[in-house]
C-alpha positions as CSV (number, residue, x, y, z in Angstrom):
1,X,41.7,2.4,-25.7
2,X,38.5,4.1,-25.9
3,X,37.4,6.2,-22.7
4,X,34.5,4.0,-21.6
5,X,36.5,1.3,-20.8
6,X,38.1,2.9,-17.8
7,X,34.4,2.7,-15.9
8,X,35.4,-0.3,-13.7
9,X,33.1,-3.4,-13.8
10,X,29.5,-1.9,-15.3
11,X,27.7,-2.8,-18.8
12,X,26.8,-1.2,-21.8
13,X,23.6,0.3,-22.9
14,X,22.1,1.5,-26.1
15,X,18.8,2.9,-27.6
16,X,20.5,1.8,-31.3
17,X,19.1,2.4,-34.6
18,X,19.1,-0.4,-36.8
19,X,22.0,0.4,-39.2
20,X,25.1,-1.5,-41.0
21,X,27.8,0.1,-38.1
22,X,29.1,-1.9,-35.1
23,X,27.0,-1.8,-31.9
24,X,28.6,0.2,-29.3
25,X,26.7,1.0,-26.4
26,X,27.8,4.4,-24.0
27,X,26.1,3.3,-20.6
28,X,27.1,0.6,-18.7
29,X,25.3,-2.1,-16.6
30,X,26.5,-5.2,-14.8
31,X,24.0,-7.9,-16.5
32,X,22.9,-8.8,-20.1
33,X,19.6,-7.7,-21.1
34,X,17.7,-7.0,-24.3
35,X,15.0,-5.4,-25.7
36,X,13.4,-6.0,-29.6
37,X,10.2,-4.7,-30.5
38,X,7.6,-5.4,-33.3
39,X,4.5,-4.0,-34.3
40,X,2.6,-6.3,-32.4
41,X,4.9,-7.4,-29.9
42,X,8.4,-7.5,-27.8
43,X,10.7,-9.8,-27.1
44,X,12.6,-9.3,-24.1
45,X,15.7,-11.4,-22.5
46,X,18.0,-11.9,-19.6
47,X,20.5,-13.7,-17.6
48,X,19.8,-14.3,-14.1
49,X,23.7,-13.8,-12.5
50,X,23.6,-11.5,-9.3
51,X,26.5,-10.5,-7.7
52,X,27.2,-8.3,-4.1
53,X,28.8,-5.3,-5.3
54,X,30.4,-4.9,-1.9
55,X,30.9,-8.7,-0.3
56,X,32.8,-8.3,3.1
57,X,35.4,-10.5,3.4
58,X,33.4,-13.0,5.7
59,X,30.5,-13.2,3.6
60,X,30.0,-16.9,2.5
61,X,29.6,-17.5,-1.7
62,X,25.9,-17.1,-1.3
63,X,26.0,-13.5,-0.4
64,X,28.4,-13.1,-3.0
65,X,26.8,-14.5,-6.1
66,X,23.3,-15.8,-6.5
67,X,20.4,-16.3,-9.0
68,X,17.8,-13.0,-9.4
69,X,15.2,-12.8,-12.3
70,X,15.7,-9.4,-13.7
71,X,12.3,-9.6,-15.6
72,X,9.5,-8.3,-13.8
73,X,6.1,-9.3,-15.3
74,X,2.1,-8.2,-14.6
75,X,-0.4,-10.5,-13.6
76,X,-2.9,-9.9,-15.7
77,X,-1.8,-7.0,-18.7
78,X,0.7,-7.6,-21.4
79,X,3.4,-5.9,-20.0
80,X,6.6,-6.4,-18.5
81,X,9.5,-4.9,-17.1
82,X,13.7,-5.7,-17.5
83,X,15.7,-4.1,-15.3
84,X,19.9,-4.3,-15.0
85,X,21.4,-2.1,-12.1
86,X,21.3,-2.1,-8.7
87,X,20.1,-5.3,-7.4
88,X,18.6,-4.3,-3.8
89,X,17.0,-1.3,-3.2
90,X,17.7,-1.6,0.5
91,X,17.6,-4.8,3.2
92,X,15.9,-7.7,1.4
93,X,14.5,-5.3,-1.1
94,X,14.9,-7.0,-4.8
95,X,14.7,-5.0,-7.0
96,X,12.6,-7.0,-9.3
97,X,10.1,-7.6,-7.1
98,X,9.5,-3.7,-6.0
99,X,9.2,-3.1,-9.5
100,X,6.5,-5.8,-10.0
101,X,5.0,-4.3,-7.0
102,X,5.0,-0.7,-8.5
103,X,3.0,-2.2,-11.6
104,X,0.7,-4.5,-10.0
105,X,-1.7,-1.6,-9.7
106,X,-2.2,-0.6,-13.3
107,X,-5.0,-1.8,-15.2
108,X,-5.9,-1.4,-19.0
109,X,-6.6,2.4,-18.3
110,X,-3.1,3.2,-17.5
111,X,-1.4,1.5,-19.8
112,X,0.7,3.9,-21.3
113,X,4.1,4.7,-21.6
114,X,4.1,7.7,-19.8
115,X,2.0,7.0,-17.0
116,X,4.5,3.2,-16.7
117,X,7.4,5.7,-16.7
118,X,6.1,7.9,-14.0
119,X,4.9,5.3,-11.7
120,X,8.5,3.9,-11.9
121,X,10.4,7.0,-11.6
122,X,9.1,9.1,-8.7
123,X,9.7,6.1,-6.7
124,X,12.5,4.6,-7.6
125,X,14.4,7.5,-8.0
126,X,13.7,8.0,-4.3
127,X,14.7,4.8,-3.6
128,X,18.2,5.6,-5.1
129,X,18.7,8.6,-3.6
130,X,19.0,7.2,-0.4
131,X,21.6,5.4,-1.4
132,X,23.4,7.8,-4.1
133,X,22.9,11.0,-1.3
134,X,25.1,9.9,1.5
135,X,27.7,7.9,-0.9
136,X,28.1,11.7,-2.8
137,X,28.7,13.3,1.3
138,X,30.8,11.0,1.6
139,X,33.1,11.1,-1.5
140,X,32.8,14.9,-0.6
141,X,34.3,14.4,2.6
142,X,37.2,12.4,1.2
143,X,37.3,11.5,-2.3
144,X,39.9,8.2,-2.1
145,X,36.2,6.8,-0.2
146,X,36.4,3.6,-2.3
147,X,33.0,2.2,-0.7
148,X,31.0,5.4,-1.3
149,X,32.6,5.3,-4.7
150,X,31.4,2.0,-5.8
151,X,28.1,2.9,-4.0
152,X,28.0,5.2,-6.3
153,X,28.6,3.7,-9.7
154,X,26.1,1.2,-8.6
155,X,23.5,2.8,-6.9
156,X,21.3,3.2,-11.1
157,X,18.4,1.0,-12.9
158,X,18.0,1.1,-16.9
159,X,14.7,-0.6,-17.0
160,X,13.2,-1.7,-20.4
161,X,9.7,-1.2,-20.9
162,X,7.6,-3.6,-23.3
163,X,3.6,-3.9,-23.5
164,X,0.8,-4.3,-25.7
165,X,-2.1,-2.0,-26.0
166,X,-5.0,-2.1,-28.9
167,X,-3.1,-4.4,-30.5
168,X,0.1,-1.9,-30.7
169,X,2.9,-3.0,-29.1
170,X,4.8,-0.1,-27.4
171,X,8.8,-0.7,-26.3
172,X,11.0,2.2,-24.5
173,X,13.5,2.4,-22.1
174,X,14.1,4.0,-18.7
175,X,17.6,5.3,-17.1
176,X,17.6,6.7,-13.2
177,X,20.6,7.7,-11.8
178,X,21.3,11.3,-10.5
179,X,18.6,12.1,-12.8
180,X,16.1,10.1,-15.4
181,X,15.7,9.8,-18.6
182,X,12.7,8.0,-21.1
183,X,12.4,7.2,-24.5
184,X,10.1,5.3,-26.6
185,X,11.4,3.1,-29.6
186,X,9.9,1.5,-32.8
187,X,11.1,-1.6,-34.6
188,X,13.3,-2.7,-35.8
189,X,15.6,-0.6,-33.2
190,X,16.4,-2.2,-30.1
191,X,17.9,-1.8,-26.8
192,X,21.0,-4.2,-25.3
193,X,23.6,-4.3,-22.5
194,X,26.4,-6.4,-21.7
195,X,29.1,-6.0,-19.2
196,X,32.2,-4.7,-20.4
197,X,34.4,-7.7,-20.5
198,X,32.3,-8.3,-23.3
199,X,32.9,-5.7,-25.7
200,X,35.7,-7.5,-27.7
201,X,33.4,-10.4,-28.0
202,X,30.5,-8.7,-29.4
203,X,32.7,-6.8,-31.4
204,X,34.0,-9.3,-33.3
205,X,30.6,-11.8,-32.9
206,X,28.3,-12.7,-35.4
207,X,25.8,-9.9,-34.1
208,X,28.2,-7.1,-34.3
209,X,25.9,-5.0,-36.7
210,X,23.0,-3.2,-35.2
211,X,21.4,-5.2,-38.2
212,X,22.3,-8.5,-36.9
213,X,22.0,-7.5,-32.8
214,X,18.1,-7.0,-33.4
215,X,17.4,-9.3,-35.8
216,X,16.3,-6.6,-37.9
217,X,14.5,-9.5,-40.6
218,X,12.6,-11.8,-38.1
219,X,9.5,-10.8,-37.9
220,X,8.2,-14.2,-35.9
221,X,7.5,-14.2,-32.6
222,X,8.8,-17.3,-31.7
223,X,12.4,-17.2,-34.2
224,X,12.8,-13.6,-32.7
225,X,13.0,-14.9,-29.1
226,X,15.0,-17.6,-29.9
227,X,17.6,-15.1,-31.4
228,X,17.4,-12.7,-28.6
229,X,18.3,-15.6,-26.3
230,X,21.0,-16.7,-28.6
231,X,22.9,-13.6,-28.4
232,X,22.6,-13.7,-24.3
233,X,23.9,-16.7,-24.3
234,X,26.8,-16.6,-26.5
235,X,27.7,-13.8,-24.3
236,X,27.4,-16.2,-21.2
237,X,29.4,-18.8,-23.3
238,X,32.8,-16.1,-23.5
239,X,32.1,-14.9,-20.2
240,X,32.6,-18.5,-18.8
241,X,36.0,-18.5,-20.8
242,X,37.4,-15.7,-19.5
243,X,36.7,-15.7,-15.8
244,X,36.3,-18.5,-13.4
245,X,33.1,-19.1,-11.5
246,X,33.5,-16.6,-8.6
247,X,34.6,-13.7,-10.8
248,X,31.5,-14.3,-13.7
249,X,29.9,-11.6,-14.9
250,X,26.4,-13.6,-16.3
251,X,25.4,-16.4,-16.0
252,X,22.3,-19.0,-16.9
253,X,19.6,-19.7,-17.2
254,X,18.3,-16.9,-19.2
255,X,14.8,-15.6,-19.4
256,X,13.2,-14.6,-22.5
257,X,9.5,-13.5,-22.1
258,X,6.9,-12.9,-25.1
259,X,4.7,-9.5,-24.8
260,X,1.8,-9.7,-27.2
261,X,-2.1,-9.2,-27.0
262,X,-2.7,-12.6,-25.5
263,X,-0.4,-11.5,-22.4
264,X,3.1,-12.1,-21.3
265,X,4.5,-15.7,-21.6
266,X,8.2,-17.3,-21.4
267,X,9.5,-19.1,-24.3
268,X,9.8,-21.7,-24.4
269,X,9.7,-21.3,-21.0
270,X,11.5,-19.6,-18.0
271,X,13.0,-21.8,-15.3
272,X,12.3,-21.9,-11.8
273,X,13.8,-19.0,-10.2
């Protein structure tokens, strides 16, 4: 069994190059969510399944489970924002919607890829610290602290970037934990995560290829969103076979949004949250 399977519960995530070999992403992540960027434009594409990664044992099912968009989109520019992680940033805080509150600011001027990454990451990476800081005193303290150790493993956002600028359409990722980490990358690569209970699935799945995850020869916007949301959805589909409702990993509807020069747009179109 390889190593990465002993980190309970998270996802997998992977800057992959488009090659003939299996994908096998290192980082993990409790949702699906992908990335797949063209020269003019990105798809991106997620499930909406949110889950309390520490429910007391009073809590009723709607503090255990719920529906979250994990696509965070600007009002007016051509870009927009998938995040898998850490779901609240603190009480009432969704994640999502800080993050669309971190970009609502920029305008045409700013849109870059490194000023997007550092508006993101000097706050956010406060924002987890709160919470990663005391859950590392306390694992100090004792080390058996099974709260502060799921704190822990929690407490991180990979957030994939996508926008269009002069007609160039620029896709990247960012990872915040202890520390950060950015990188930019061209098509046909891609970026994906899945939980873990996955990775037999998409092993063996039709898109087991880096090739076949990205949909390395569709170049139309329209056919490329409709595979991205196929492979999120198959994964859905096994997840629902293995685990009953209250143990689900993902879980519908799933979002897939359009970045191009005209702006950001679902397709065919994203459900009411």
């Amino acid at each position: 069994m390889r190593r990465w399977r002993v980190l309970l519960g998270l996802a997998l995530f992977a800057i992959l190059a488009v090659e003939a070999g299996p994908v096998h992403p290192p980082l993990r992540t409790g949702t699906i969510v992908m990335g797949v960027p063209r020269d003019g434009f990105v798809v991106l594409g997620a499930d909406r399944l949110w889950s309390n990664a520490l429910p007391r044992s009073d809590d009723p099912p709607s503090e255990r489970q719920g529906r979250q968009v994990k696509i965070a989109v600007h009002d007016s520019l051509p870009l927009a924002i998938a995040a898998a992680g850490i779901a609240t940033l603190g009480s009432e805080q969704d994640t999502v919607e800080h993050i669309r509150a971190l970009i609502a600011p920029l305008d045409r001027s700013r849109l870059n890829f490194d000023t997007i990454v550092e508006v993101l990451r000097v706050d956010l990476q406060e924002k987890l610290e709160v919470i990663r800081g005391p859950a590392k005193r306390a694992l100090e303290k004792n080390p058996n602290d099974a709260v502060a150790r799921i704190r822990l493993r929690v407490a991180h956002l990979t957030l994939l970037i996508g926008y269009v600028a002069d007609g160039r359409a620029t896709f990247g990722t960012l990872e915040l934990g202890d520390g950060w980490k950015a990188k930019q990358e061209g098509p046909p690569r891609g970026a994906v995560a899945w939980p873990d209970a996955l990775d037999d699935f998409y092993a063996g799945s039709p898109y087991a290829s880096t090739s076949k995850m990205f949909g390395a020869a569709i170049q139309d916007p329209a056919k490329l969103a409709e595979h991205v949301r196929r492979v999120i959805e198959a994964g859905i589909r096994e997840d629902a076979r293995l685990y009953k409702a209250s143990d689900r990993h993902v879980d519908g509807p799933v979002d897939v949004v359009l970045i191009d020069a005209k702006g950001v747009r679902c397709l065919p179109s994203c459900s009411p949250p």
